[in-house]
ROZA-712753 format. One record per atom (N, C-alpha, C, O): z, x, y. Coordinates in pm, whole numbers, padded with zeros to 5 digits, always signed. Atoms other than C-alpha are relative to their C-alpha. Layout:
// ROZA-712753
ZXY;...
END
This chain:
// ROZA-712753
-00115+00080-00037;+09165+09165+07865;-00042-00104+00102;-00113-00096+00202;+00011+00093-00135;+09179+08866+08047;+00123-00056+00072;+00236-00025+00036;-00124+00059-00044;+09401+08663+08272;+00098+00060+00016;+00091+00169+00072;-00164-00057-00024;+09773+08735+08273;-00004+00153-00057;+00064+00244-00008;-00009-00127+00068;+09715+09026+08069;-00109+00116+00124;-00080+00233+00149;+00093-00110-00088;+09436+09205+08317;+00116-00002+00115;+00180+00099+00144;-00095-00012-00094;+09664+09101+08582;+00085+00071+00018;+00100+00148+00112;-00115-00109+00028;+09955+09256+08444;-00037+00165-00026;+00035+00265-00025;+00017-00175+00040;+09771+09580+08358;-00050+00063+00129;-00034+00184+00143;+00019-00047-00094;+09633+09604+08695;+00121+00048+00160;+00128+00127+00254;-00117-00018-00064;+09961+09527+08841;+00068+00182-00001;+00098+00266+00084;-00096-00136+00063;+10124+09833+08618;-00077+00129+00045;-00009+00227+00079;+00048-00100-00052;+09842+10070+08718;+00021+00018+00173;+00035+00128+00226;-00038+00004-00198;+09901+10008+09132;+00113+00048-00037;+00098+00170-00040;-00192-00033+00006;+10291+10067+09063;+00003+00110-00054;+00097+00180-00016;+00001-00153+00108;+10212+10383+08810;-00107+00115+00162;-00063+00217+00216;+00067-00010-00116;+09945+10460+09109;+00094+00074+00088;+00117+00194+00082;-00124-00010-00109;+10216+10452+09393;+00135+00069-00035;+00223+00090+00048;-00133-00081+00031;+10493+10637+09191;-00060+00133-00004;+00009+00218+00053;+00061-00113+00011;+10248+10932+09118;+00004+00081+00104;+00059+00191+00098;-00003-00004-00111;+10177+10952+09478;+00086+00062+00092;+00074+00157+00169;-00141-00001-00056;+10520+10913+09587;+00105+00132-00035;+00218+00156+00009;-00036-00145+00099;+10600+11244+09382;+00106-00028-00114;+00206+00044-00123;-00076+00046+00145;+10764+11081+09051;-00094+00113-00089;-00209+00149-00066;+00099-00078+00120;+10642+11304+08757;-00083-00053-00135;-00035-00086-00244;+00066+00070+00040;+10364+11183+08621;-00029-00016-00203;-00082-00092-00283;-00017-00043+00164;+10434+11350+08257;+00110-00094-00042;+00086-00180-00127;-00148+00082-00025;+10769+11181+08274;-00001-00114-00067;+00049-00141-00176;-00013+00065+00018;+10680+10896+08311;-00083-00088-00144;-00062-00181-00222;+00135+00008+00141;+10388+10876+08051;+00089-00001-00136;+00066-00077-00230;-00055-00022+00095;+10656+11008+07825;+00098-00141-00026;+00094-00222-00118;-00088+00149+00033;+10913+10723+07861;-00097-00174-00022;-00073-00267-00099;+00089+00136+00097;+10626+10430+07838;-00087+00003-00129;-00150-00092-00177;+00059+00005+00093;+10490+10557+07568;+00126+00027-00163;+00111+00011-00284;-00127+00005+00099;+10850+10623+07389;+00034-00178+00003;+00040-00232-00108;-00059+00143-00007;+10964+10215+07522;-00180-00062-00118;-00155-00143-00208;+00082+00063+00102;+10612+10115+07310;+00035+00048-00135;+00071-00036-00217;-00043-00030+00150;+10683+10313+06994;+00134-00053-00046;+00164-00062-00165;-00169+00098+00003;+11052+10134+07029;-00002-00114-00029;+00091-00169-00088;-00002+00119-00007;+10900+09820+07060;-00117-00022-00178;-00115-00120-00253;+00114-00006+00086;+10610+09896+06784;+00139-00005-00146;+00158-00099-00224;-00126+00009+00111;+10932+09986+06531;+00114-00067-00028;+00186-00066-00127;-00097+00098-00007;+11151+09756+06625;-00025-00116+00049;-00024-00143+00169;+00073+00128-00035;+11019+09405+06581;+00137-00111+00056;+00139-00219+00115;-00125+00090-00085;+11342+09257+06690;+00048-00016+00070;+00118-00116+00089;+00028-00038-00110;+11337+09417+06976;-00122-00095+00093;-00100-00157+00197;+00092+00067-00038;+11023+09263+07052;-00013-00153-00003;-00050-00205+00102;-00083+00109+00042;+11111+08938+06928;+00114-00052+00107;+00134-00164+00154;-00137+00047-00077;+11410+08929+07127;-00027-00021+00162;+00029-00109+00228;+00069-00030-00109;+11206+09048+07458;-00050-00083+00035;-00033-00111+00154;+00079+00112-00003;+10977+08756+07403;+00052-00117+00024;-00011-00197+00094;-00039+00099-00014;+11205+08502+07383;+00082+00016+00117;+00138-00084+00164;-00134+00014-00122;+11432+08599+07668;-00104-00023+00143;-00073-00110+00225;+00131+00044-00070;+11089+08608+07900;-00041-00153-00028;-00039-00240+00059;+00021+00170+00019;+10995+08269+07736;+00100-00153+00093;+00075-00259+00151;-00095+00106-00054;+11333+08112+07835;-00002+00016+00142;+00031-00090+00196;-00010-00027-00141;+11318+08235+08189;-00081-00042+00063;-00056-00073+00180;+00085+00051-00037;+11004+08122+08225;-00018-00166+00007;-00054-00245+00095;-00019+00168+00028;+11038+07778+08101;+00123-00055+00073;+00102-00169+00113;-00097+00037-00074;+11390+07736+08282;-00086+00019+00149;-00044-00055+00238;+00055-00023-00140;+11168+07842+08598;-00056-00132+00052;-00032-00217+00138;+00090+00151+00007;+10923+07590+08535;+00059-00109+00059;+00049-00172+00164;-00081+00125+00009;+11142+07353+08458;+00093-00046+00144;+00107-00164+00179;-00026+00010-00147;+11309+07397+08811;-00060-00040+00082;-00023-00120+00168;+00115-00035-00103;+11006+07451+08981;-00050-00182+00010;-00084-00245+00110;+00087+00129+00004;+10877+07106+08879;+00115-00141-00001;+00061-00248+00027;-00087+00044-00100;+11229+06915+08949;+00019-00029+00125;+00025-00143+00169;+00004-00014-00128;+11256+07018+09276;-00122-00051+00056;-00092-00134+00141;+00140+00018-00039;+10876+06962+09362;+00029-00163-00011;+00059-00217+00095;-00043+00160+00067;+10944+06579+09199;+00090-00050+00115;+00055-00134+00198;-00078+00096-00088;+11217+06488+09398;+00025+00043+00122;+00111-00020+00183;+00063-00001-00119;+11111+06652+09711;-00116-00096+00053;-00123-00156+00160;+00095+00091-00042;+10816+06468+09705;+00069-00158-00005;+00038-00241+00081;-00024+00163+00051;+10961+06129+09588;+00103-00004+00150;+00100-00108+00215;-00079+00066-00112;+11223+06164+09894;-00086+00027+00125;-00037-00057+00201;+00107+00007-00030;+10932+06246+10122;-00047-00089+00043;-00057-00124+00161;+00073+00101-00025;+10757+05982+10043;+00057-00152+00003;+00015-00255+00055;+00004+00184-00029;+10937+05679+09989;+00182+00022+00087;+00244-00084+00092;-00106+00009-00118;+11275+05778+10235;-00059+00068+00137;-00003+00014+00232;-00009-00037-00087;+11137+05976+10500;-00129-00074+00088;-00129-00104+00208;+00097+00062-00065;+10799+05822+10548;+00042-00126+00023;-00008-00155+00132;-00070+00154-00020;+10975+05447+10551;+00070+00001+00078;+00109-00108+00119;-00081+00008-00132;+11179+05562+10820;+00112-00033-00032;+00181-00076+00060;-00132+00064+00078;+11487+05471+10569;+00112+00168+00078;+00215+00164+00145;-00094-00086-00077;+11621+05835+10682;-00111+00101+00046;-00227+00088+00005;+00090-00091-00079;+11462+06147+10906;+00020+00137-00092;-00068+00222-00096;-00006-00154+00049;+11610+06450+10692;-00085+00037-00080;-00047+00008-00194;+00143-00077+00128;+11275+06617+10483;+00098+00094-00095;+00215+00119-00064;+00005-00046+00061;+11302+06806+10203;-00066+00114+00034;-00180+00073+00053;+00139-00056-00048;+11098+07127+10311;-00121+00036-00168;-00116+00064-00287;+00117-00058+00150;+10787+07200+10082;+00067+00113-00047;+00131+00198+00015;-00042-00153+00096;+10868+07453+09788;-00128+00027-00083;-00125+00099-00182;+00076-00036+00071;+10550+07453+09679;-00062+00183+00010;-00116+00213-00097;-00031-00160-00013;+10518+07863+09762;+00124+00014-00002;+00210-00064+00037;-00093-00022-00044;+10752+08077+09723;+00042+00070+00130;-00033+00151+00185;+00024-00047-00124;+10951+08144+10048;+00159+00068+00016;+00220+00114-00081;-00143-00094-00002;+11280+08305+10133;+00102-00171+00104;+00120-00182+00225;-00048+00091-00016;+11451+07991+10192;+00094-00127-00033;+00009-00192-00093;-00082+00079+00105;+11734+07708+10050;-00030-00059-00077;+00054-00086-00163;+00080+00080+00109;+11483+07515+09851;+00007+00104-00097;+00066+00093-00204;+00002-00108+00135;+11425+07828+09657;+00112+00070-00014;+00139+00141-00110;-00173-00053+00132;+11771+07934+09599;-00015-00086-00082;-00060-00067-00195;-00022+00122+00119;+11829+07580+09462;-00103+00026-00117;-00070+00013-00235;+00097-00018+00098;+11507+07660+09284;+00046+00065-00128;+00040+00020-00243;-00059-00143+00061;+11664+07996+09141;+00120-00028-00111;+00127+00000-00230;-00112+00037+00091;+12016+07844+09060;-00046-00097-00087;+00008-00108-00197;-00010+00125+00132;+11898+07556+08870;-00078+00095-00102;-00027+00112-00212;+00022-00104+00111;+11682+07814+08686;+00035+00079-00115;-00013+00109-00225;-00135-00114+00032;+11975+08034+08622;+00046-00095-00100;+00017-00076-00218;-00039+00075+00048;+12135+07756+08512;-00067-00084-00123;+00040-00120-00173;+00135+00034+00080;+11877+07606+08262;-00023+00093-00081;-00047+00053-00195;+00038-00074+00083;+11813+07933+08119;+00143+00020-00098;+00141+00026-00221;-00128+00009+00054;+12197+07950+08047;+00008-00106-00146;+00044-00084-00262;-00028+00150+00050;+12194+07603+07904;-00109+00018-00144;-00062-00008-00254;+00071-00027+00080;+11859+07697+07695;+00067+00126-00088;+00079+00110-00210;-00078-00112+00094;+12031+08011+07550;+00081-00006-00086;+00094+00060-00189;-00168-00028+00092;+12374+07898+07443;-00085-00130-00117;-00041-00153-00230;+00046+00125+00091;+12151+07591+07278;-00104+00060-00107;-00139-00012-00200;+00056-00072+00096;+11948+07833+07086;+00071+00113-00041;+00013+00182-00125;-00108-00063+00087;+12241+08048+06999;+00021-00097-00135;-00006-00082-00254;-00059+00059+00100;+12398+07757+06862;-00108-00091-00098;-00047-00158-00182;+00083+00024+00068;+12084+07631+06692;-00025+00116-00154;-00008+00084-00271;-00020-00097+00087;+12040+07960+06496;+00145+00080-00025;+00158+00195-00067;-00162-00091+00046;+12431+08055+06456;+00017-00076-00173;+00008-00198-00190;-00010+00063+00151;+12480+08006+06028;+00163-00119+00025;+00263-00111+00096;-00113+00050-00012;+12698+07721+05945;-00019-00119+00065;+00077-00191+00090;
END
């Protein structure tokens, strides 16, 4: 595995790790991820459906992420450095626990909404 995928598997082992630990039952849990794969292995629509709802969330993220970044910088640079007004934008380039990244979040939210009902009504017959 590489990339996102090692990532993610190393992620899931620390978290499987730390529940073991923590005294979760380790049979347990073995049993329910290996029942949610045979769910997903037999039910491709399931999987299918999983994929795309991750896809849209991701791409509405994006799509926020790189908004905000845009017209932070653009007011930045050509209102705050020109001395036209003093109020900044703060950087959102991390994330931080802060109003940039709500706005980040809601327009997200919002976007993924907007992507959803537009691929409802793309695939609704008729």
């Amino acid at each position: 595995m590489h990339g996102a995928s090692a990532d993610s598997l190393r992620a899931l082992v620390a978290s499987l790790g730390a529940a073991v630990e923590g005294g979760a039952d380790a049979s347990r849990i073995g049993d329910d991820l290996f029942g949610v794969a045979g769910l997903m292995r037999r039910e491709p629509s399931l999987r299918r459906g999983a994929t795309a709802r991750v896809t849209v969330a991701v791409t509405a993220l994006a799509l926020a992420y790189g908004i905000v970044n845009c017209a932070q910088d653009a007011w930045n640079e050509q209102l705050v450095k020109r001395g036209t007004l003093d109020r900044k934008i703060p950087d959102a380039i991390l994330p931080s626990l802060s109003w940039i990244w709500l706005v980040i979040l809601v327009l997200a939210a919002l976007t993924a909404l907007a992507l959803r009902a537009e691929s409802r009504s793309v695939h609704s017959p008729g």
